[in-house]
C-alpha positions as CSV (number, residue, x, y, z in Angstrom):
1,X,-1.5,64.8,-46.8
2,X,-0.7,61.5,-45.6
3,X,2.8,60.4,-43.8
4,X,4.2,57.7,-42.2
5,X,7.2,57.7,-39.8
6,X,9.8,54.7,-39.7
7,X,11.3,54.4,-36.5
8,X,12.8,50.8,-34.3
9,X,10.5,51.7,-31.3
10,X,8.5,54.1,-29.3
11,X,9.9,54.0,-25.7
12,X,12.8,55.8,-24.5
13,X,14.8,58.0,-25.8
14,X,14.8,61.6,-27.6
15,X,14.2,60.2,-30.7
16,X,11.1,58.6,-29.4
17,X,10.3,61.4,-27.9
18,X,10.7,64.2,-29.7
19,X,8.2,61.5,-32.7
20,X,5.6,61.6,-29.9
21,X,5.2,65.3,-29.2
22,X,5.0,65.5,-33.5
23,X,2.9,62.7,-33.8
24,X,0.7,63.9,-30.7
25,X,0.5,67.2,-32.2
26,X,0.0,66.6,-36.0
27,X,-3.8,65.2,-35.0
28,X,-4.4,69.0,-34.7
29,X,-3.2,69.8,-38.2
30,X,-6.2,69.9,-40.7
31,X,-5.5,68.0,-44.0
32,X,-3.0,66.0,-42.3
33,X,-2.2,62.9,-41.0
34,X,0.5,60.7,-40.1
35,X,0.7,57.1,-38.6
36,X,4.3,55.3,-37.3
37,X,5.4,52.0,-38.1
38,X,8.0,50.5,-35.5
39,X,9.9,47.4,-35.9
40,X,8.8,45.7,-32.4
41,X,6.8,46.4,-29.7
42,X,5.0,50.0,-29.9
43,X,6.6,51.0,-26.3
44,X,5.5,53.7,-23.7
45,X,5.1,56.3,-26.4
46,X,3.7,54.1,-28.6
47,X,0.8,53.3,-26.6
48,X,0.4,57.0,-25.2
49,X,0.0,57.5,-29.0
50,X,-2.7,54.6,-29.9
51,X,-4.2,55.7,-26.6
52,X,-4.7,59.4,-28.1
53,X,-5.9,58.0,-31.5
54,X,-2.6,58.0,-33.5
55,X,-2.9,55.0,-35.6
56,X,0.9,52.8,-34.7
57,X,1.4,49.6,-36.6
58,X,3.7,47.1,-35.0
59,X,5.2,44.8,-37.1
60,X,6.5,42.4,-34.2
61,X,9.9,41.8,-35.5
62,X,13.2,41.8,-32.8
63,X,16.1,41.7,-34.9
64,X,16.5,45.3,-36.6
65,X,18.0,43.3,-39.2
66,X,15.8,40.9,-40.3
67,X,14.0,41.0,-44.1
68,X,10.7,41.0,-42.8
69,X,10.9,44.6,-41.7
70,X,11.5,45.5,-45.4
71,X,8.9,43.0,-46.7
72,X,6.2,43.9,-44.3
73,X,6.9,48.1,-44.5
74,X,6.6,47.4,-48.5
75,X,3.4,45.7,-47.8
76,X,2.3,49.0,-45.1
77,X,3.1,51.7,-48.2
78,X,1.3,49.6,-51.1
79,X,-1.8,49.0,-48.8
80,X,-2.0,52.7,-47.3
81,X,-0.5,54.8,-50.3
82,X,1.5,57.2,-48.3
83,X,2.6,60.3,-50.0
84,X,5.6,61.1,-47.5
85,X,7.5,58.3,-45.8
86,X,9.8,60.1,-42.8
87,X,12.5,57.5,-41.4
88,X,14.3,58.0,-38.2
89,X,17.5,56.7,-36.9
90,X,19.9,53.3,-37.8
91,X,19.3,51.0,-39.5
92,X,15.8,52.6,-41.0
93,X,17.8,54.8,-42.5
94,X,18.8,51.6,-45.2
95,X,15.6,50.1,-45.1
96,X,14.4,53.5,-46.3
97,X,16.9,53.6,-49.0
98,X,16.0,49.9,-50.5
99,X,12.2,51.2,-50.2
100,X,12.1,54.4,-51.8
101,X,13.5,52.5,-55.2
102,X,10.3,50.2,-54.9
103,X,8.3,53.3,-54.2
104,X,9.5,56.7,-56.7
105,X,6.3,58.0,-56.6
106,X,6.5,58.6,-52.5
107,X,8.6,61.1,-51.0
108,X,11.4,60.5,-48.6
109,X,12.5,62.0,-45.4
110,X,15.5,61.0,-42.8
111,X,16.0,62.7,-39.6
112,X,19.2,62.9,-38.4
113,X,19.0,62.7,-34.1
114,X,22.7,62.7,-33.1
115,X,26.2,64.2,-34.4
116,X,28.1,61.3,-34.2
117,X,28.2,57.3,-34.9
118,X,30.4,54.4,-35.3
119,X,29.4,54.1,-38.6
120,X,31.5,57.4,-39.4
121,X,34.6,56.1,-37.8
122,X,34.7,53.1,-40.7
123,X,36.4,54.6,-44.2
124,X,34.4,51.7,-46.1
125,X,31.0,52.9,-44.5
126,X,31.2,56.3,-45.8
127,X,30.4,55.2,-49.8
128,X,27.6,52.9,-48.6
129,X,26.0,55.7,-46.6
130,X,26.3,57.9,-49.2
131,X,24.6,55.9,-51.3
132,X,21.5,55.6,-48.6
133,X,21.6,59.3,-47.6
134,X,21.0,60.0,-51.6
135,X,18.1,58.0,-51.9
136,X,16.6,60.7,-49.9
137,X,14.7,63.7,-51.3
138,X,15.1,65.6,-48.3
139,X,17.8,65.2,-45.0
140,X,16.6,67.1,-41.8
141,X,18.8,67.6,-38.8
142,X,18.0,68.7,-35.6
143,X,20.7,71.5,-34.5
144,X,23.2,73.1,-36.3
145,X,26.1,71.3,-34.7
146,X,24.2,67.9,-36.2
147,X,24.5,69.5,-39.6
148,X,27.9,70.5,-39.9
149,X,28.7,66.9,-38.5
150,X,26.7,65.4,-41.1
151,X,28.0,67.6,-43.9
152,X,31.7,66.8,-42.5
153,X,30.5,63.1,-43.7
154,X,29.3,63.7,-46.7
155,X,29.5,67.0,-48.1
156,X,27.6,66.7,-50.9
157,X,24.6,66.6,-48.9
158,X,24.2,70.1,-47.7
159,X,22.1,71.5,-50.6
160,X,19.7,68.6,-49.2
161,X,19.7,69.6,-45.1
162,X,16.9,71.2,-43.5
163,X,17.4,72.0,-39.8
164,X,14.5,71.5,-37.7
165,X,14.8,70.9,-34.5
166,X,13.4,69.0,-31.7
167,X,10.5,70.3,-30.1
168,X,8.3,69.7,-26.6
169,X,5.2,70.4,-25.7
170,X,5.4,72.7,-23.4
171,X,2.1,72.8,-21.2
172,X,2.9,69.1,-20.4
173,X,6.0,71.1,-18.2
174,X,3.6,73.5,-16.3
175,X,3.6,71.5,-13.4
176,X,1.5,72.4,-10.4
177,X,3.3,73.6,-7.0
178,X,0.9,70.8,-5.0
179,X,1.9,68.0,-7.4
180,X,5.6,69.3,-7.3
181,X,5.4,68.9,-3.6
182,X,3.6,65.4,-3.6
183,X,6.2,64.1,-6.3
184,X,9.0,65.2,-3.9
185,X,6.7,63.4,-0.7
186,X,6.7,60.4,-2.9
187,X,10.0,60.2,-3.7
188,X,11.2,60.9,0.2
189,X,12.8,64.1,-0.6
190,X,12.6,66.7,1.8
191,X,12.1,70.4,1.1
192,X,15.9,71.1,2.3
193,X,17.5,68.7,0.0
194,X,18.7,69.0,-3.1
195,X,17.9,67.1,-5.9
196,X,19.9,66.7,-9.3
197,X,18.4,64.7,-11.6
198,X,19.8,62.9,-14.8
199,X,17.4,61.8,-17.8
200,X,18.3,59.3,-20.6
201,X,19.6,56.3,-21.5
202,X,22.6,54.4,-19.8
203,X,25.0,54.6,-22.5
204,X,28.5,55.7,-22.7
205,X,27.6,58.7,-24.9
206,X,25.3,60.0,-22.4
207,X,28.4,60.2,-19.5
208,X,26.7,59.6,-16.4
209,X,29.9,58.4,-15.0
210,X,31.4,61.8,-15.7
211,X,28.4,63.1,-13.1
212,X,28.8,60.4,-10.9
213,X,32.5,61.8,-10.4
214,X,31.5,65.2,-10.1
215,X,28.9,64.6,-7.5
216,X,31.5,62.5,-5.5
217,X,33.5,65.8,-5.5
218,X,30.7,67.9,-4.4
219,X,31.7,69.9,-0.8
220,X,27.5,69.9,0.2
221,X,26.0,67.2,1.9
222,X,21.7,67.9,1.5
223,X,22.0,66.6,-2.2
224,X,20.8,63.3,-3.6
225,X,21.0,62.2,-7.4
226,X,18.0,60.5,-9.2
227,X,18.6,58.7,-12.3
228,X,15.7,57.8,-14.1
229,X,16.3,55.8,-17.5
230,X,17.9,52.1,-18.4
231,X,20.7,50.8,-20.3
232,X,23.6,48.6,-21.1
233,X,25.8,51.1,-18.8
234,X,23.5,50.4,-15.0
235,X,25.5,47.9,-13.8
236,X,29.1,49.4,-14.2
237,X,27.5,52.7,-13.2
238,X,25.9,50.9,-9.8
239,X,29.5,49.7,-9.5
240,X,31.2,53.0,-9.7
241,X,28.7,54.3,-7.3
242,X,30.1,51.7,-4.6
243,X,33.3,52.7,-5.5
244,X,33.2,56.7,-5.1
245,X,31.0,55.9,-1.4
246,X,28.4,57.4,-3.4
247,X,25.8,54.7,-3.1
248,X,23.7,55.6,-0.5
249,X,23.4,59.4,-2.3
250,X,22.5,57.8,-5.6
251,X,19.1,56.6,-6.8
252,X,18.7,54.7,-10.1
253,X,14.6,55.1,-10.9
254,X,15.0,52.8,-14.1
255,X,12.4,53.9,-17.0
256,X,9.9,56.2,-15.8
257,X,6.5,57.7,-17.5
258,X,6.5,60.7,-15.1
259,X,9.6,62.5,-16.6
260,X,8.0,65.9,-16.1
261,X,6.9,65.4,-12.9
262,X,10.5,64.2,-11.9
263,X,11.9,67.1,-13.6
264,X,10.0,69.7,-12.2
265,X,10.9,68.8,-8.8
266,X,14.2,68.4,-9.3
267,X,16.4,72.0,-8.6
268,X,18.9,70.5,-11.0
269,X,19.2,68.5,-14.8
270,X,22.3,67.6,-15.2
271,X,23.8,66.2,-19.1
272,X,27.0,65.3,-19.1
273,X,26.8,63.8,-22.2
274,X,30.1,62.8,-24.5
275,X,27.8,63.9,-27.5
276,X,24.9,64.9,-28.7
277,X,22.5,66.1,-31.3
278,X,20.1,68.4,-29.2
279,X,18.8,66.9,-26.0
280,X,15.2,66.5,-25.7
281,X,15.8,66.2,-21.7
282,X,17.4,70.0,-22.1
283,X,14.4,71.2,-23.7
284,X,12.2,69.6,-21.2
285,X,13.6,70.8,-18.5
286,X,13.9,74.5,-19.9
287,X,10.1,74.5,-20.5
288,X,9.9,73.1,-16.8
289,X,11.9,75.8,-15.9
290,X,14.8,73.8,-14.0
291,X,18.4,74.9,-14.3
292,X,20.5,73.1,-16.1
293,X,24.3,72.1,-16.0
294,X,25.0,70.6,-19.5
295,X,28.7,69.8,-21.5
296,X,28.9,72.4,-23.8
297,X,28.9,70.3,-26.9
298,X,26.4,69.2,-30.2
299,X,23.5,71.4,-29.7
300,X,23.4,72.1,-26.1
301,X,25.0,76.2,-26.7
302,X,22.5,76.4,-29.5
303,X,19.8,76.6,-27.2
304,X,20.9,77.5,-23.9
305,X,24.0,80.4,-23.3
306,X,26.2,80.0,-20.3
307,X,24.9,81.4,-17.4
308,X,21.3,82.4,-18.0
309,X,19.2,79.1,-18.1
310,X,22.4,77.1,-16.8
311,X,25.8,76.7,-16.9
312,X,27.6,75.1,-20.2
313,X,31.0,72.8,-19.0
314,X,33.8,71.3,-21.1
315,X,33.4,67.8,-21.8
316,X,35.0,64.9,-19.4
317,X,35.7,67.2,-17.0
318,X,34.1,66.1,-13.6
319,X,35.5,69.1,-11.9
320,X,34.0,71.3,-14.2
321,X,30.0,69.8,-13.4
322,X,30.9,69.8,-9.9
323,X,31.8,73.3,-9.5
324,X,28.7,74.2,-11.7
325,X,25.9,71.9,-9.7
326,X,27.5,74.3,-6.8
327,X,27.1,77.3,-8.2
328,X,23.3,76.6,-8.5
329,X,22.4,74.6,-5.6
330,X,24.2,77.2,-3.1
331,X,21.9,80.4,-5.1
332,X,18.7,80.1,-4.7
333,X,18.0,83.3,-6.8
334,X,20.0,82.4,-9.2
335,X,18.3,78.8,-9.6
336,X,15.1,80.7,-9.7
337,X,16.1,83.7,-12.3
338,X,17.6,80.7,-14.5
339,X,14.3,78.9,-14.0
340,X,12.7,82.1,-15.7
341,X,14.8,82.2,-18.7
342,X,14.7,78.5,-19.2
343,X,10.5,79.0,-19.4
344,X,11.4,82.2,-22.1
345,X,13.9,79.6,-24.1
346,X,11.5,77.0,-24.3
347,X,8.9,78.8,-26.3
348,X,11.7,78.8,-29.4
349,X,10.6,74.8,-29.2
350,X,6.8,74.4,-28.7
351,X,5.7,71.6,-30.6
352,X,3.3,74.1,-32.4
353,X,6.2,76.0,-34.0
354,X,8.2,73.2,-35.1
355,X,5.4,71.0,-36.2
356,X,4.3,73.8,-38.6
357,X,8.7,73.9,-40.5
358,X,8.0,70.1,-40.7
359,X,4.8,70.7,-42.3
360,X,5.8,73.2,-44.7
361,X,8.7,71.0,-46.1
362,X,6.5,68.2,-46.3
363,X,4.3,71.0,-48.6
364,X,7.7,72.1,-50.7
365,X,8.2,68.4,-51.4
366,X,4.4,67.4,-52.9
């Protein structure tokens, strides 16, 4: 079997992500093989892939846009004769729409990585996604939550939804206690202070400014927040930072390629997200086994249940995170019993076991 993922890029984000641990895993899979084409630059898991022997075309075009990233995919299928091509987020999901007429005799895939988009607050876009969902033999989804969203859309997709979700690979979490200590040596954090930790892009979505509140609320003083992605958001959120007297608490890492390292020694993920699909940063830090204080939106209370791997909030509610990051840095058995059933949780999401659901629909569709 031979597939091909569709994606914009291969550096942050739990998209990205979520394609590497797949991609990373599927070399393992006899009778199978996939490649990934991405519009650009291949990115931090792009190379981590090449670098591993997954073959990543890059076909060097900036503007998401542009023509050429039809004209040069069409040229990719012809040449390579895929028999599955498995697109993932906007706009490849219309530039695999426009390709599957060319190609009828490949089959189609579209993930769907989030339960919301501005797309689905326009009445006019909802025909003209319908039209590019249908193009589709099949529509995976990643959570339940993303589902029902999607089906709320356009409801005459559900007889074409497969949920599978997102999936990590777990050993890369197991994270030695002297390489836990050095990271924390490294990063100036001493053994009595806390450290909270936020994952992901700097977007509104991802409401960092909703954590930077609650920390600014927090009635502790041995904490310190690490915030290790990039975005559009940094410089409003540096801003706030100076504005709460926060600043000198608050580190901003930029994008990092030692996310499980940071995780691990971190006592705290924190997601205060505005939505979401199902966090790959939740899953990450479950199979690191590091509590978690995440809104209780999307598929966050799919995976985790209030009060054994973490603590669930109500969205936009700074209070609500601060009173939570208490409740866990102040415990230290708790931190460590929730730590335990994070590790248990994870399993559900080992790349192994989720690899194989993709696999088999791939099967059903051929």
């Amino acid at each position: 079997m031979h597939v091909l993922h569709v994606i914009n890029d291969l550096s942050t984000g739990g998209a990205q992500s979520g394609l590497y641990y797949l991609l990373k895993h599927s070399r393992t899979i006899s009778d199978f093989s996939s490649e990934v084409c991405v519009f650009h630059e291949a990115g931090t898991f792009g190379e981590k892939l090449s670098n591993e022997g997954v073959t990543v075309h890059k076909l060097g075009i900036n503007n998401r846009f542009s023509p050429l990233i039809g004209v040069r995919i069409f040229a990719l299928i012809k040449r390579k004769k895929y028999q599955i091509v498995h697109v993932h987020l906007f706009p490849g999901l219309y530039w695999g729409a426009i390709l599957s007429i060319l190609f009828p005799h490949c089959k189609w895939v579209y993930t769907e990585h989030s339960v919301w988009n501005k797309r689905r607050g326009l009445l006019w876009a909802r025909g003209l996604e319908g039209w590019a969902y249908h193009q589709y033999d099949r529509i995976v989804v990643i959570s339940k939550s993303a589902g029902d969203s999607l089906i709320d859309w356009q409801p005459w997709l559900k007889s074409k939804l497969d949920i599978i979700p997102n999936c990590i690979d777990i050993p890369m979490f197991d994270i030695s206690k002297d390489t836990i200590k050095q990271k924390r040596i490294d990063l100036n954090i001493d053994e009595e202070t806390k450290l909270i930790l936020f994952a992901g892009r700097l977007v509104k979505e991802k409401g960092v400014d909703i954590l930077l509140q609650a920390v600014a609320l927090l009635e502790i003083s041995n904490w310190r927040l690490f915030i290790a992605g990039d975005g559009v958001e940094r410089t409003n959120l540096t801003s706030l930072c100076a504005e709460l007297n926060i600043s000198d608490k608050v580190s901003f890492l930029g994008d990092r390629t030692d996310i499980p390292e940071l995780i691990a020694a971190s006592n705290l993920v924190v997601l205060p997200s505005r939505w979401e699909g199902l966090p790959l940063t939740l899953l990450e830090a479950l199979a690191a086994g590091t509590p978690v204080v995440a809104n209780n939106l999307g598929g966050v209370p799919e995976v985790m249940t209030n009060g054994a791997e973490g603590f669930l909030t109500p969205p936009e509610n700074p209070q609500a995170v601060k009173d939570a990051i208490e409740k866990v840095l102040l415990n230290d058995n708790l931190a460590r019993s929730m730590g335990r059933a994070g590790k248990i949780r994870a399993a559900d999401y080992s790349v192994s076991s989720v690899s194989q659901q993709l696999f088999s629909m791939y099967q059903q569709l051929l």
